[in-house]
N, C-alpha and C positions, 0 to 999 in steps of 0.2 A: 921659150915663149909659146902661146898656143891662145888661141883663139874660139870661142865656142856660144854660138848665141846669145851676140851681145855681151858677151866677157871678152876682155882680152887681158890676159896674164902675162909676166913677165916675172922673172927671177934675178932679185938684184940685189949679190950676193947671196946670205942667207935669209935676204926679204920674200916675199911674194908679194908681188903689186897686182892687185886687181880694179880693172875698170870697168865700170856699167854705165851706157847712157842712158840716166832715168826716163826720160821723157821718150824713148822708143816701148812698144808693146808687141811682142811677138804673137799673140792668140788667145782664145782662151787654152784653161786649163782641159784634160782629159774630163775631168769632172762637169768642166761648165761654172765651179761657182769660185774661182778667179780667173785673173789676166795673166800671162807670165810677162814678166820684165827681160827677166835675164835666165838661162841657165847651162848647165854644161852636159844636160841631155843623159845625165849619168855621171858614172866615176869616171874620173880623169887622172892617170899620173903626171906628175909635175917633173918636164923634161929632167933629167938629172939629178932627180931624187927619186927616195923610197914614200912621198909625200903623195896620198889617193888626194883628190878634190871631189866633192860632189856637191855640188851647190845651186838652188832654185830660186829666184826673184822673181815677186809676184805681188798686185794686188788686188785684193778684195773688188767683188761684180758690184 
């Protein structure tokens, strides 16, 4: 499992469970013209696999 702004992952079995709470807003974006929701800051490996993550949640200024 692993945890990464506003995601938290978990591996259950061959699932991957991801959770976001939509109603949190971490900042704007670098750009300025979104919000981010959620993201993992980069690639991320998925404890105990060969599986990268990279994933960004955001919305529209």
């Amino acid at each position: 499992m692993f945890s990464a702004g506003n995601i938290k992952a978990e591996v259950k079995g061959q699932t991957l469970h991801l959770e976001i709470d939509l109603s949190k807003r971490l900042g704007p974006s670098a750009s300025g013209k979104t919000v981010i929701v959620a993201t993992t800051s980069g690639n991320k490996q998925i404890e105990g696999s060969d599986v990268i993550l990279g994933l960004n949640a955001y919305v529209k200024r």
